[in-house]
N, C-alpha and C positions, 0 to 999 in steps of 0.2 A: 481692517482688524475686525475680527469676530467676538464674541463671548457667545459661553453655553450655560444657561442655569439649569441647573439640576441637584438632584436630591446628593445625599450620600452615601450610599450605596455602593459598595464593591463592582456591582453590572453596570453601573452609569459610570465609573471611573474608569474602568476597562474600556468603555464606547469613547470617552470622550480622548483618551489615550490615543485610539488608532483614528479617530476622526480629526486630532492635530496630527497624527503622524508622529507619535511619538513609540509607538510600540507596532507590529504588526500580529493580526489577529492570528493564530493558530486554526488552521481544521484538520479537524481527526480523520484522516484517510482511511481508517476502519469502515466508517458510514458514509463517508461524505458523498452528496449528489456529482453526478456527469460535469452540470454544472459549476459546482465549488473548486474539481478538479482541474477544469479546464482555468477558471480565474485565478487559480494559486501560481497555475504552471506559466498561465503567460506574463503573471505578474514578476515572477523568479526570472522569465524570461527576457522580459524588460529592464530589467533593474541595471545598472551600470557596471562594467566587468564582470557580468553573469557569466559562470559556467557552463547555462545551457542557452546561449547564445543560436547555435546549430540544432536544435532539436527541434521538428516539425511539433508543430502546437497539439496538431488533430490525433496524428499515429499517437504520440506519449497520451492524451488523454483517454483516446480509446482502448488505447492496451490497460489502462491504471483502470479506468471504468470498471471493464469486464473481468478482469483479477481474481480471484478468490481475498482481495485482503482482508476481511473481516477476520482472518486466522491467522494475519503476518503478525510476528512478535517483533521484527525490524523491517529496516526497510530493502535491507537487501536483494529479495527479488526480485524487487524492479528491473533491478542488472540484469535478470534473465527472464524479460518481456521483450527484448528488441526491437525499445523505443524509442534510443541512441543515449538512455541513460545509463550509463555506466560506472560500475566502481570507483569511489577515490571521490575528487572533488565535485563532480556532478551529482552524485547519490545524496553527497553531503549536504551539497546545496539545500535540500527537499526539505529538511531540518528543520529551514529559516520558518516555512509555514506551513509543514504538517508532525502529526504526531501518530501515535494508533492506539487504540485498548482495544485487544483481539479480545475476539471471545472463544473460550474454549473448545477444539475439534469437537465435532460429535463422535459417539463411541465406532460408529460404521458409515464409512464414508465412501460413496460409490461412485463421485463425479471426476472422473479422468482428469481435468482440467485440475482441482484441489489435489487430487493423488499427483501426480507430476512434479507439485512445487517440496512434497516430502522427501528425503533421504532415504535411499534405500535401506537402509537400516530399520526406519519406521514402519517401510512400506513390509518388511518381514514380519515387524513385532506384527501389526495386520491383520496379517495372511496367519500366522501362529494362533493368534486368540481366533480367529475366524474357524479354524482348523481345516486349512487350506493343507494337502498334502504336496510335499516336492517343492518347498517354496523357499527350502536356502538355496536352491538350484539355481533358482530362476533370476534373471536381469531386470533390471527395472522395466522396460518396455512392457515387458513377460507380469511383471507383478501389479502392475495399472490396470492391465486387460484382465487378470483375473481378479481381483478386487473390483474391478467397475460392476461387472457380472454381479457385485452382491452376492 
């Protein structure tokens, strides 16, 4: 048996929480390090009738890594990283120990990678304030490359 003496404090009751194992710490996948990533996901991973049982530890960390999330308002994209996380009880799972506070697009956004995860519909509004001409024509492929361009 152990004991922890500590103050009282809100921060010291939270620590001592997930160091009995009574709560699991949350990380903000907004920010979070390479590494916070990879220890949330193999811990999800590990846990007993986990949903991501079958998910390579490295491909899901590295696709989450390099992301744009710092903009996700959910977690939804993940499903369209192809990490073998998918929609439904897998995505959900993520829940157990991350969260996000995006922070707001920038007004002009040039990086292919971030244009990609928007709706075409976004990708017009755009290409419109930009004063991109021929842009309700264009398909999303078409409105990436011209908005990357700046």
């Amino acid at each position: 048996m152990w004991c922890i003496i500590a103050d009282k404090s809100e921060q010291t009751s939270e620590l001592t929480k997930v160091l009995a194992r009574e709560s699991i710490p949350k990380i903000n996948l907004s920010t979070a390090t390479r590494d916070e990533i990879q220890s949330a996901l193999q811990y999800l991973i590990e846990e007993p009738a986990s949903e991501l049982k079958g998910i390579k530890l490295s491909v899901a960390t590295n696709r989450l890594d390099e992301a744009p999330r710092q903009y996700w308002k959910t977690l939804e994209p993940i499903a369209k990283l192809k990490c073998g996380i998918t929609k439904g009880k897998k995505l959900n799972s993520l829940t157990e120990v991350f969260y996000l506070t995006p922070q707001s697009m920038p007004e002009v956004i040039t990086d292919p990678s971030i244009l990609n995860t928007l709706t075409v519909t976004q990708l017009k509004d755009m290409a419109k304030k930009r004063g991109i001409s021929g842009y309700t024509k264009k398909k999303k492929p078409e409105l990436i490359e011209v908005l990357s361009k700046g």
